[in-house]
C-alpha positions in Angstrom: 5.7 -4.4 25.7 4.2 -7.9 27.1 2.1 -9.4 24.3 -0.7 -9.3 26.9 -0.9 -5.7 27.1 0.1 -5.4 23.8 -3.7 -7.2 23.1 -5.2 -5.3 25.8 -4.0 -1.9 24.6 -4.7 -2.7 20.8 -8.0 -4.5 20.9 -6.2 -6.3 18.0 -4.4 -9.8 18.5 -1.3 -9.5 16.5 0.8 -12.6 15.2 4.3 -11.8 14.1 4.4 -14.4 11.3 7.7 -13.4 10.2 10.8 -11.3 10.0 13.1 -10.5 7.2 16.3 -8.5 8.0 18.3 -6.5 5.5 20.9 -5.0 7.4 24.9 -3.1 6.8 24.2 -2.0 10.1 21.8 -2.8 13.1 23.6 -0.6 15.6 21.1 2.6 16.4 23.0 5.3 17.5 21.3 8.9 18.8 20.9 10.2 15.5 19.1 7.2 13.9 15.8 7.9 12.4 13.0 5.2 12.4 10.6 5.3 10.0 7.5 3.0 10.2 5.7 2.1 6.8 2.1 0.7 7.9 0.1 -1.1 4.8 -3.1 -2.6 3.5 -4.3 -4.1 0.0 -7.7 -5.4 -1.5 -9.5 -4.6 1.8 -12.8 -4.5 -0.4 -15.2 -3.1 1.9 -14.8 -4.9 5.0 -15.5 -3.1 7.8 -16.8 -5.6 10.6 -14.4 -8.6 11.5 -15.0 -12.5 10.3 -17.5 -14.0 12.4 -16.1 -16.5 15.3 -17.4 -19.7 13.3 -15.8 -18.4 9.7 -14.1 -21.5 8.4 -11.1 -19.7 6.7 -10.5 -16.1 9.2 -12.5 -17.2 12.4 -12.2 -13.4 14.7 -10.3 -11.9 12.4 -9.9 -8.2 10.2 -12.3 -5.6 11.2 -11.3 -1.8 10.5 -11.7 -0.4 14.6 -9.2 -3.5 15.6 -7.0 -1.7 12.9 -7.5 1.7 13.7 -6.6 0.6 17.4 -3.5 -1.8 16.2 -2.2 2.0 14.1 -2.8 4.1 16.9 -0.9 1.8 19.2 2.1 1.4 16.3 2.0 5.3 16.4 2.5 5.7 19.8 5.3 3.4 20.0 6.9 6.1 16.9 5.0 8.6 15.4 7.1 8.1 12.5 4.6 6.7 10.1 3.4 6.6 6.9 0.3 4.6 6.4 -0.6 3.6 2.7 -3.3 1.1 0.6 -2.4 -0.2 -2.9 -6.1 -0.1 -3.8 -9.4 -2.3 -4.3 -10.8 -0.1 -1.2 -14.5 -0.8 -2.8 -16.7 -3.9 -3.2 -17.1 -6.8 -1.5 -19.9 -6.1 0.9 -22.9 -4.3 1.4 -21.5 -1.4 3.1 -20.4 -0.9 -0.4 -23.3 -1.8 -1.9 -25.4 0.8 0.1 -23.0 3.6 0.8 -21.0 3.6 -2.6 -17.8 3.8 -0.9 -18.4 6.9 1.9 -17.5 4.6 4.8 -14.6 3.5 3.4 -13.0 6.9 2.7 -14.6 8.5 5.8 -13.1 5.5 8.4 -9.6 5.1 6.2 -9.6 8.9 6.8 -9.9 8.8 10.5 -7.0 6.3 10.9 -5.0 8.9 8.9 -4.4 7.0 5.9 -1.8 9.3 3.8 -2.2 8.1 0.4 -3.9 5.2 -2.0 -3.5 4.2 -5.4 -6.5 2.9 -7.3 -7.5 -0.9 -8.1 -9.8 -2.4 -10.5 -12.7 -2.4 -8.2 -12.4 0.9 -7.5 -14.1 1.7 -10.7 -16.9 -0.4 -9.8 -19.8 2.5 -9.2 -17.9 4.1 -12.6 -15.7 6.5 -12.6 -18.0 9.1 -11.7 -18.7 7.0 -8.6 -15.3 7.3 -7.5 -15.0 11.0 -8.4 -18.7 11.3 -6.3 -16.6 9.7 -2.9 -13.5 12.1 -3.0 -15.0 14.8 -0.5 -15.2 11.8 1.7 -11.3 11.6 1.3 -9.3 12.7 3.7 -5.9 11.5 2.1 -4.8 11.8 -1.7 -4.6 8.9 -4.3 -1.3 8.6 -7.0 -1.4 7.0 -9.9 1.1 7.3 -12.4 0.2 5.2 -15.7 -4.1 5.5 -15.7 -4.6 9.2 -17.5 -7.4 10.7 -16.5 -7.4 13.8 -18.6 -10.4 13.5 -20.8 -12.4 12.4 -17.3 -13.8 13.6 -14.6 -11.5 12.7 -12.3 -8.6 15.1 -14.3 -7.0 16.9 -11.3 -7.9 14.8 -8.5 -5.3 12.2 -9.5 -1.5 12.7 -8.7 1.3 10.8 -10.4 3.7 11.3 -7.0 3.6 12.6 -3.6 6.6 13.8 -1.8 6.5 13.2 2.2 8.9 14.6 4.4 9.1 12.4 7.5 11.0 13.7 10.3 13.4 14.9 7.5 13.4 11.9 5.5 12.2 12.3 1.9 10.3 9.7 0.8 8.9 9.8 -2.6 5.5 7.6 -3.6 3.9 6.8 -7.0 1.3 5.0 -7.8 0.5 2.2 -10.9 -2.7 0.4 -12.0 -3.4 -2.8 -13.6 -4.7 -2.7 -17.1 -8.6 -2.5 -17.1 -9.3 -3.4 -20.8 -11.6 -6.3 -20.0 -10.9 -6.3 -16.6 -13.3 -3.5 -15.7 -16.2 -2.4 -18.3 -15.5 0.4 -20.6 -18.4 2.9 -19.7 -17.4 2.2 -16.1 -13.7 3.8 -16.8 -14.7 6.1 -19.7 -11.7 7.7 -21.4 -9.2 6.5 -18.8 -5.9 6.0 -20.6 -3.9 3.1 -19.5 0.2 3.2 -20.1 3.1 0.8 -20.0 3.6 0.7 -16.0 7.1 -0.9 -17.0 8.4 2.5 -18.6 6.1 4.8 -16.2 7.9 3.0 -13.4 11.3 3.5 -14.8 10.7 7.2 -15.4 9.1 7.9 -11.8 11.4 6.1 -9.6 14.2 8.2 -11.6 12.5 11.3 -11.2 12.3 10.3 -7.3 15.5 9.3 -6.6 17.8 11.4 -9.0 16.3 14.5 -9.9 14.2 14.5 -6.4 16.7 13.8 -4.4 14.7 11.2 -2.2 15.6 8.9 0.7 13.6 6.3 -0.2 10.9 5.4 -3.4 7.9 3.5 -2.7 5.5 2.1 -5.4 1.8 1.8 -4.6 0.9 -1.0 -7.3 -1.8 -3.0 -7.9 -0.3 -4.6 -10.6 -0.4 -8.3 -8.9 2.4 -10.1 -7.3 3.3 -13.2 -9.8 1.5 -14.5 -12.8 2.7 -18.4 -12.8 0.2 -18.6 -16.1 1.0 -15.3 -18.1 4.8 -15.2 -16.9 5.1 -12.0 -18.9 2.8 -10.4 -17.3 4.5 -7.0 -15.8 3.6 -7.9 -12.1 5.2 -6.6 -8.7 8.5 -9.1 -8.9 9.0 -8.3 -12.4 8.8 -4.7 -11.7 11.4 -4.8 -9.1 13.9 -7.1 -10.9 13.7 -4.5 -14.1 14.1 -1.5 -12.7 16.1 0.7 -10.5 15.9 3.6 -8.1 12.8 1.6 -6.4 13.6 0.5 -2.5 10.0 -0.5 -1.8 7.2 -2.2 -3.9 3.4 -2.5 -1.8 1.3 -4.1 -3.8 -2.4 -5.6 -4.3 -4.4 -7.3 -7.0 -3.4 -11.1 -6.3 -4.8 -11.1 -2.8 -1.0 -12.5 -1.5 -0.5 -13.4 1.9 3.2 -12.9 2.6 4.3 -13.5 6.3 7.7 -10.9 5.1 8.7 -9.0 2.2 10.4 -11.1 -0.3 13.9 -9.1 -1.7 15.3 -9.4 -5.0 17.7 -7.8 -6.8 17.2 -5.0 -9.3 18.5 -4.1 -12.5 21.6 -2.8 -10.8 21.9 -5.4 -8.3 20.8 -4.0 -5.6 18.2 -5.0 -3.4 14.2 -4.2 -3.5 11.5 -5.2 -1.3 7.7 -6.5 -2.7 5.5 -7.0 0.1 1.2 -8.1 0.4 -0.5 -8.8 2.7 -3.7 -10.4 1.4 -7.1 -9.6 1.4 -9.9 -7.9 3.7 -7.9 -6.2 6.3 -6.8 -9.6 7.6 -3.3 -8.0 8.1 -1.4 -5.1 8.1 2.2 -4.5 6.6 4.7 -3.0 8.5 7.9 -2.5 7.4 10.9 -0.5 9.5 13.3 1.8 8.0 16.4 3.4 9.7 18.2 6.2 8.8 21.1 7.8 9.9 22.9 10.8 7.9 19.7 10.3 5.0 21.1 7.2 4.8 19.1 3.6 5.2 20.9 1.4 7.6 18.2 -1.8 7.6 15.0 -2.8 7.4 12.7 -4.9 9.0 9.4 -6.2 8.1 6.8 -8.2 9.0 2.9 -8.8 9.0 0.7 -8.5 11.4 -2.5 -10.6 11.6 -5.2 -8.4 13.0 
């Protein structure tokens, strides 16, 4: 598609700012499966673009140019899977009014399939949060925050298993620790565990016992600590574990133009992707299959 049409049809300009290959094979034969992974991260509450004069984002974000920019992506493959890695709330007044209803209710109309749960998504308390699920229209996983002894007990899943177009794709979730990040009474009796050894144990029950294609982690553990080195973040997660193909992550508000690749405890390679702040971008990364098997990957981010 021409780039102007491409504008025209999505409402949304999009600036490919980069492209990272992994590839054994980029030959597509008939029996290739695509599968698109669409992302977003920290969007805290903004629903109406940057003004024209904004210093820093001049035109940009606003959730109907991304609704139109997914709908477009879909029609090109409905193959997706569209995902958050948390901080939906606070930021703006929509928040501040609404508690968090027009967040759920629009991410629910672009088909959002699942969300894990930031820090600021605890900002209206727990029972704030709980308050907003009918609005939901997708599910949230989180594996390491217990929520047992609250009222959110139930609502919460550790995993979800997706079956695209007979790919299995498995998802957890994993929070960052809110001891005095968030205030107690907001997060009650919220149990926080080790997201290093929750990690491990999910991405083995994924791939091994699960059987599934590919594992994607939903953190919002933070990308890189350069001060508190550490710190379990999203590249340390991906460099001590295994069994993970795909961390998307949030917290650190990290503008990557591709998905950096590292190596994990086996060798073997792992993608970490952000893409900011505010619904500025949206993450899309490309996986093909052939025979359940992942052939490459491409991804990039796409400035909305």
């Amino acid at each position: 598609m021409k780039r102007r049409d491409f504008i025209q049809k999505t409402a949304a300009s999009s600036a490919l700012l980069g492209l990272g290959v992994l590839s054994l094979s980029s030959f597509k034969t008939a029996n290739t499966k695509q599968l698109t992974v669409l992302h977003t991260n920290d969007v805290h509450s903004y629903i109406d673009p940057f003004p024209a004069n904004h210093p820093k984002n001049p035109n940009m974000g606003g959730v109907a140019r991304r609704a139109a920019l997914i709908a477009s992506i879909r029609q090109e493959n409905p193959n997706v899977l569209l995902l958050d890695a948390g901080d939906i709330f606070q930021g703006t007044p929509y928040f501040n009014y609404y508690g968090g209803e027009l967040e759920f209710k629009l991410m629910s109309m672009m088909q959002y399939d699942l969300a894990t749960i930031g820090n600021h998504d605890f900002d209206n308390g727990i029972e704030g949060l709980y308050a907003q699920l009918p609005h939901a229209g997708f599910e949230f996983v989180s594996a390491n925050y217990d929520f047992k002894n609250t009222i959110m007990n139930g609502h919460v899943k550790p995993y979800k298993i997706l079956d695209k177009d007979g790919i299995k794709v498995g998802v957890f979730g994993l929070g960052v620790g809110l001891d005095g990040l968030v205030d107690k009474k907001n997060y009650k009796e919220t149990i926080y565990n080790d997201p290093l050894t929750v990690a491990q144990d999910m991405a083995r029950v994924l791939k091994q016992e699960k059987k599934c294609d590919l594992v994607i982690c939903l953190s919002h553990l933070g990308y890189k600590y350069k001060d508190d080195p550490e710190k379990i973040c999203d590249t340390k997660l991906a460099t001590l574990t295994k069994d993970i193909d795909l961390i998307i992550g949030g917290h650190t508000h990290t503008f990557l133009d591709k998905p950096t690749v590292l190596k994990n405890s086996e060798g073997q390679d792992v993608l970490v992707n952000q893409v900011g702040c505010y619904g500025i971008n949206l993450g899309r990364i490309d996986f093909y299959f052939e025979n359940d098997k992942s052939l490459s990957v491409n991804g990039k981010s796409i400035v909305v």
